[in-house]
C-alpha positions in Angstrom: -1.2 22.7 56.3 -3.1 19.6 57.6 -7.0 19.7 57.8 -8.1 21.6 61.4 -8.5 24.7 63.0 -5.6 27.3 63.1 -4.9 30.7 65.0 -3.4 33.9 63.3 -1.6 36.1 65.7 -0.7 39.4 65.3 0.9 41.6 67.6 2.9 45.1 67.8 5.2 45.5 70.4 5.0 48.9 72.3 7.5 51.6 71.7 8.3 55.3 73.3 6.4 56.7 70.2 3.2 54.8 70.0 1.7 51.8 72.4 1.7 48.4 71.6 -1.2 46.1 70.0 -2.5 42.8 71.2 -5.4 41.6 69.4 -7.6 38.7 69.4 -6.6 35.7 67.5 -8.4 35.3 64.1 -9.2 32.0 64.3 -9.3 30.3 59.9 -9.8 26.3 59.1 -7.8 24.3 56.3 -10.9 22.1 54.7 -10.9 18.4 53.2 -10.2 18.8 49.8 -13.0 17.4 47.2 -11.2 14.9 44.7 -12.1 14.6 41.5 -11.4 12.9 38.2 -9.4 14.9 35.5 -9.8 11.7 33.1 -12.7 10.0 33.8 -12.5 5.9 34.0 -12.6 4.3 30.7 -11.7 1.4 28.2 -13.1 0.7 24.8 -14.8 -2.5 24.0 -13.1 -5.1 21.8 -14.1 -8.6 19.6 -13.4 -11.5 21.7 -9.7 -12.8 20.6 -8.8 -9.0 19.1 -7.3 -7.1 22.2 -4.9 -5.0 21.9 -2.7 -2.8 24.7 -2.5 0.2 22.8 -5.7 0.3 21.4 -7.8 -0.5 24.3 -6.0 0.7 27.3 -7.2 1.7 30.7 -7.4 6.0 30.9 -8.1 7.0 34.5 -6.6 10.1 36.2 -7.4 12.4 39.4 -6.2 16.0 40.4 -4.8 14.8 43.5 -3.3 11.5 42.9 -2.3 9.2 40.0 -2.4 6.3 42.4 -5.7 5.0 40.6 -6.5 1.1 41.3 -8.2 -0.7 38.7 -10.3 -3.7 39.0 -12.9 -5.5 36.1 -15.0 -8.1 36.5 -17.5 -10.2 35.0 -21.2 -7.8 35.3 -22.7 -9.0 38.2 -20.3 -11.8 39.5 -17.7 -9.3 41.5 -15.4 -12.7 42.6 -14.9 -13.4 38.4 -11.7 -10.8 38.6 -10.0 -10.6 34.9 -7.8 -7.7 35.8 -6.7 -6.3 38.7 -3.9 -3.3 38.7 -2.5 -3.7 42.2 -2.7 -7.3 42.3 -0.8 -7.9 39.1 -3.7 -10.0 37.4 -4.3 -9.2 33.7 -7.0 -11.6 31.7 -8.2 -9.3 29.3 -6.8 -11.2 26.1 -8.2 -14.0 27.2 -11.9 -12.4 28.4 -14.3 -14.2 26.4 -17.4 -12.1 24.9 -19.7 -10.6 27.7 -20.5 -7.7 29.7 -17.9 -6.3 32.4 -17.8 -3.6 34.8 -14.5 -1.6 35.6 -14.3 -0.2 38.9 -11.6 2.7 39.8 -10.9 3.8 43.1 -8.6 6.6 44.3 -8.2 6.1 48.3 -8.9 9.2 50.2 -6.2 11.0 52.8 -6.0 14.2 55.4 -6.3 16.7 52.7 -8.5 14.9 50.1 -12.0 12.7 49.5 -11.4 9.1 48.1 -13.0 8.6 44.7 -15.3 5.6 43.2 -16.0 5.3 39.6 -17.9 2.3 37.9 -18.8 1.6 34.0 -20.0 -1.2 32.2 -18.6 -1.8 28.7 -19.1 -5.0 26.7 -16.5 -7.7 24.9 -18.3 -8.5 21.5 -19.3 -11.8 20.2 -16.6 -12.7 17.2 -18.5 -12.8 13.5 -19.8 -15.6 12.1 -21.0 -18.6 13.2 -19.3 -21.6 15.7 -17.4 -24.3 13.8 -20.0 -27.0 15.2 -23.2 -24.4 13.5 -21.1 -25.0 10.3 -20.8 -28.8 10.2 -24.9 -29.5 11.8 -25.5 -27.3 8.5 -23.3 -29.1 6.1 -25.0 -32.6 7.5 -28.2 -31.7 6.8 -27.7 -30.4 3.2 -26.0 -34.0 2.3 -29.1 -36.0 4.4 -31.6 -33.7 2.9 -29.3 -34.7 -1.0 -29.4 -37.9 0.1 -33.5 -38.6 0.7 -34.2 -36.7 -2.8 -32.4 -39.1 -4.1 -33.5 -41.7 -2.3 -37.1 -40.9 -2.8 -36.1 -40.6 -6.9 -34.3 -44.1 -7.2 -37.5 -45.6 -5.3 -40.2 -44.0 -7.7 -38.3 -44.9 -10.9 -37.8 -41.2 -11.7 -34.0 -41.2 -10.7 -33.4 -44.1 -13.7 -35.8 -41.5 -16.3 -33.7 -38.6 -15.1 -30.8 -40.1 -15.2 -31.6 -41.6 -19.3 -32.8 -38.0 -20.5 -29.8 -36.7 -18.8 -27.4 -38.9 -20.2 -28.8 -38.1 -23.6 -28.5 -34.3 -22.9 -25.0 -34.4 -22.4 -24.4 -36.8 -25.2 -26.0 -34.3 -27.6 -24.3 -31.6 -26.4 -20.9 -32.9 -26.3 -22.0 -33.6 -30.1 -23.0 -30.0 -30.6 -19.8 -28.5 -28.5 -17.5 -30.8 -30.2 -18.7 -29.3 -33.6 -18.6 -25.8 -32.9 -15.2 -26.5 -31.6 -14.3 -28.1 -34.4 -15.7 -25.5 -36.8 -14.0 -22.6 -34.7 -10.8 -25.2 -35.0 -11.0 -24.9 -38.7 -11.9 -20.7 -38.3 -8.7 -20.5 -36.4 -6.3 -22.7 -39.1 -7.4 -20.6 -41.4 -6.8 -17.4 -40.1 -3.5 -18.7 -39.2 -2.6 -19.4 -42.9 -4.0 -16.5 -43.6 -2.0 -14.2 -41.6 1.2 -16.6 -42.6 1.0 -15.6 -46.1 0.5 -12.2 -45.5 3.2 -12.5 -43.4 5.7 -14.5 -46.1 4.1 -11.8 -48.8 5.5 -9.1 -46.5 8.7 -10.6 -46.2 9.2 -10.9 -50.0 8.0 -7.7 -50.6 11.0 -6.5 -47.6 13.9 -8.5 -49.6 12.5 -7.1 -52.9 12.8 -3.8 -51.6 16.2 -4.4 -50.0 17.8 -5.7 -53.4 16.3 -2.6 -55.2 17.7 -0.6 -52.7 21.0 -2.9 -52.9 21.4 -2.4 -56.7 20.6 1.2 -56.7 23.2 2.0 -54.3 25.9 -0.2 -56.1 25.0 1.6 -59.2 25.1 5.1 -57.0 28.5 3.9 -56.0 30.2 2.9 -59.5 28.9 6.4 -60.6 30.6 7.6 -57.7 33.7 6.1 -58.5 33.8 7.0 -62.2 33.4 10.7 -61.8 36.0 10.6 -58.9 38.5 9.2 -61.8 37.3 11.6 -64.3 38.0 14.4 -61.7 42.0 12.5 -61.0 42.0 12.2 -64.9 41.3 15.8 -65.4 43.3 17.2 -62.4 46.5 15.4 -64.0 46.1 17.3 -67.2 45.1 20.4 -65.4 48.5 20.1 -63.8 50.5 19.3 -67.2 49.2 21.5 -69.0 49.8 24.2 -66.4 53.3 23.0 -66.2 54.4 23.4 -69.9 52.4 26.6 -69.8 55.2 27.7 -67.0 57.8 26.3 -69.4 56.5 28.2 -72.0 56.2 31.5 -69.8 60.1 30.6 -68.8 61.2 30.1 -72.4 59.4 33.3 -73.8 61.4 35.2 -70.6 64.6 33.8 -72.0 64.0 34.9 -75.5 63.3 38.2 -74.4 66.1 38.9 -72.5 68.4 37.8 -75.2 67.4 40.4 -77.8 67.0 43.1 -74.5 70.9 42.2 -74.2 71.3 42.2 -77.8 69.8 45.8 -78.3 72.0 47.5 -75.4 75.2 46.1 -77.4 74.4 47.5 -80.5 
């Protein structure tokens, strides 16, 4: 129902049993709905050069419609328009540090109240100083070098300095070159060193390998004359077994001669 005034109507018709009814109208009103935000307006701030969609997106939502029109602007200067939602303008990547205000407005209908929403929020400086900052600083170091020096040529000190300093690094280049030389030596010899340990270990590997060498040669000729001891020994085993089965046979035969012999007689 629309907003206004409506009439409820209720009427029984009369019958044989009871008689009819025929009231007054109740009279009941269909208000203007009061609007209001389910998400309230809002952005987060961002370093100048470092927006990003996702991260700083636009949140705005009412109950009654999700038609919501965005519009930011420089703070104060309402014809500097960097973003616009209906109009299809969108500076934000580009907004340089500053303050801004976001508007939001929800237009009203019939059955609900329009809604207007304003916040300020603020595009931060980036760190660090401008290029140009840099470069006035850099100048002045050198002209400020430069005078010291000047001042020290002019007064004869830059020459003194410049003598004693000369001499200074002479003698210790002297002194550096010495202790380099001495650690130089240091090093060879604890390089020899550790290459005739290294040789004595060596020898004392091929020693060890001929000892072991010989040993097992020796182990092996042992080896080899018991294993032909054993062959040796085995053979005789075997002929000697063999004429004792000769023997055996030959006693049989002589036994059963004289068994024959006796059952003759």
């Amino acid at each position: 129902l629309k907003v206004n005034t409506y009439y409820l109507f209720a009427r029984v018709k009369e019958s044989q049993s009871y008689a009819g009814l025929n009231p007054e109208p109740y009279a009941f009103k269909v208000y203007k709905a009061s609007n209001f935000w389910e998400t309230v307006p809002t952005i987060s701030s961002w370093t100048e050069g470092a927006y990003q969609v996702e991260e700083n997106q636009i949140i705005a939502n009412s109950h009654f419609s999700d038609d919501v029109h965005i519009v930011i602007t420089l703070a104060g200067q309402e014809d500097k328009i960097i973003y616009d939602s209906k109009n299809g303008i969108d500076e934000l990547a580009k907004a340089k540090c500053g303050f801004y205000e976001l508007k939001a407005y929800v237009n009203g209908t019939e059955s609900y109240d329009e809604l207007r929403y304003t916040i300020t929020f603020q595009i931060f400086e980036k760190p660090g100083m401008p290029w140009w900052g840099v470069l006035l600083i850099v100048l002045g170091a050198l002209a400020l070098v430069a005078l010291v020096f000047f001042i020290l040529h002019q007064s004869g000190v830059l020459q003194i300095l410049s003598g004693k300093f000369i001499i200074a690094m002479r003698t210790k280049a002297t002194v550096d070159a010495t202790i380099a030389a001495v650690r130089a030596n240091k090093i060879a010899e604890e390089s020899k060193r550790s290459i005739d340990i290294a040789k004595q270990k060596e020898l004392k590997e091929l020693k060890n390998n001929r000892i072991v060498t010989e040993r097992t040669s020796v182990k092996n000729e042992r080896i080899k004359l018991n294993t032909e001891r054993t062959d040796k020994f085995q053979k005789k085993a075997k002929q000697m077994q063999l004429k004792a089965e000769r023997m055996i046979q030959k006693a049989n035969k002589k036994n059963k001669i004289k068994f024959d012999d006796l059952n003759h007689k």
